[in-house]
C-alpha positions in Angstrom: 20.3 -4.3 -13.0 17.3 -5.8 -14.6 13.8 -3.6 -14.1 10.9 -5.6 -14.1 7.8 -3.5 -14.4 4.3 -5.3 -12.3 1.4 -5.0 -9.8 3.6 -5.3 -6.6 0.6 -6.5 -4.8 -3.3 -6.2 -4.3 -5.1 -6.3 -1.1 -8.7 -6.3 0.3 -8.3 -6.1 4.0 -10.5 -7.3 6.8 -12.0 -3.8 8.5 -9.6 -2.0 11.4 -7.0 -4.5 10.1 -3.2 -3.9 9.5 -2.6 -6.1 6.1 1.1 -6.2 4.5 0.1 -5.8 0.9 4.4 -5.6 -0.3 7.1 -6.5 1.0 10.2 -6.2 -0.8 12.1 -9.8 -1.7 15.8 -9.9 -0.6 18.5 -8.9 -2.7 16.1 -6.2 -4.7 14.9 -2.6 -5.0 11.2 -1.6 -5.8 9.6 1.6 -6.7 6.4 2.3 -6.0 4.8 4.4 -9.0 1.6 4.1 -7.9 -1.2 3.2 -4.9 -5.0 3.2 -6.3 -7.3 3.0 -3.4 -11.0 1.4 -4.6 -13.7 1.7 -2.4 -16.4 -0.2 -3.7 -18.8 0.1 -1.1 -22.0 2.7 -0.6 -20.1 4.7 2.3 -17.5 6.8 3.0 -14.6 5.3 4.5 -11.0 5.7 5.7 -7.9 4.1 5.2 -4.2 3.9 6.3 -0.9 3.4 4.3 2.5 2.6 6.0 6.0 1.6 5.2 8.3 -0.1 7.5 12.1 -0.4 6.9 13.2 -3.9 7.6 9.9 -4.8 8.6 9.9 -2.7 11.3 7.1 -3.1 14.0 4.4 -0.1 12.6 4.6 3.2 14.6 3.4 6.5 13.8 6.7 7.5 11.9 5.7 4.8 9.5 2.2 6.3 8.2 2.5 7.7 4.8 -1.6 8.1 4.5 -3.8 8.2 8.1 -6.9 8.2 8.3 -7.5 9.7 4.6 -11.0 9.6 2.9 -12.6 7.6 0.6 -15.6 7.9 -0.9 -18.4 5.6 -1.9 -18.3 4.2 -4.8 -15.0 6.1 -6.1 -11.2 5.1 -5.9 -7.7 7.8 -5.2 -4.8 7.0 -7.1 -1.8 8.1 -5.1 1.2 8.8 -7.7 4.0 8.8 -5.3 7.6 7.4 -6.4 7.9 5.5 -3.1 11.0 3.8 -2.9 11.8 0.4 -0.7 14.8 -1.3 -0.4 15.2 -5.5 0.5 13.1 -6.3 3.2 10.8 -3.4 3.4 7.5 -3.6 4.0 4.2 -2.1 2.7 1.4 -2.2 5.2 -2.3 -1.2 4.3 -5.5 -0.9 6.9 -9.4 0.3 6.2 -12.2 1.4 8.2 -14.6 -1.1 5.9 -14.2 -4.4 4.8 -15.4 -2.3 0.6 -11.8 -1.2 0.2 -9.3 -2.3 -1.9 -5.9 -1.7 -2.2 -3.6 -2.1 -5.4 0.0 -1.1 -5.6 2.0 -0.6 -9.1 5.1 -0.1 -9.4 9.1 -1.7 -10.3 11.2 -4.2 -8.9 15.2 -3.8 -9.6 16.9 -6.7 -9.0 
């Protein structure tokens, strides 16, 4: 099984917004190492990480980050060893239209 190590996606979401920034191509595995969150505006903000099986329709099980805090001018990096199998679905959302998202990680194919 091949491992091909990458940026998985990068996102910069409209405000109040629900963006899928991943989702995981058919017939592969991914691991998410890592989710840096850059907010590169002069306020505070808030944002909202989620990851659907399948693609699911987001509910509240989903939510791996609500409503978490950002400040201005400074970016989170959430080291997390997420794993996603085919199909799944990574789903970003932030209070301002300042914050980006970019996810690292692997694809196993």
């Amino acid at each position: 099984m091949p491992t091909a190590y990458k940026i998985l996606g990068q996102s910069s979401p409209v405000a109040n917004t629900t963006a899928n920034v991943y989702t995981v191509p058919s017939a592969t595995q991914a691991v998410v190492s890592t989710i840096v969150i850059c907010n590169r505006g002069t306020a505070n903000a808030s944002y909202h990480i989620a990851a659907q099986a399948n693609g699911a329709t987001l509910s509240n099980s989903h939510y791996i980050a609500f409503n978490s805090a950002v400040s201005s001018n400074d970016s989170i990096a959430l080291t997390i060893g997420l794993t996603l199998s085919a199909t799944d679905v990574l789903s970003v959302n932030a209070s301002s239209n300042t914050i980006t998202f970019s996810i690292f990680g692997s694809e196993i194919t």
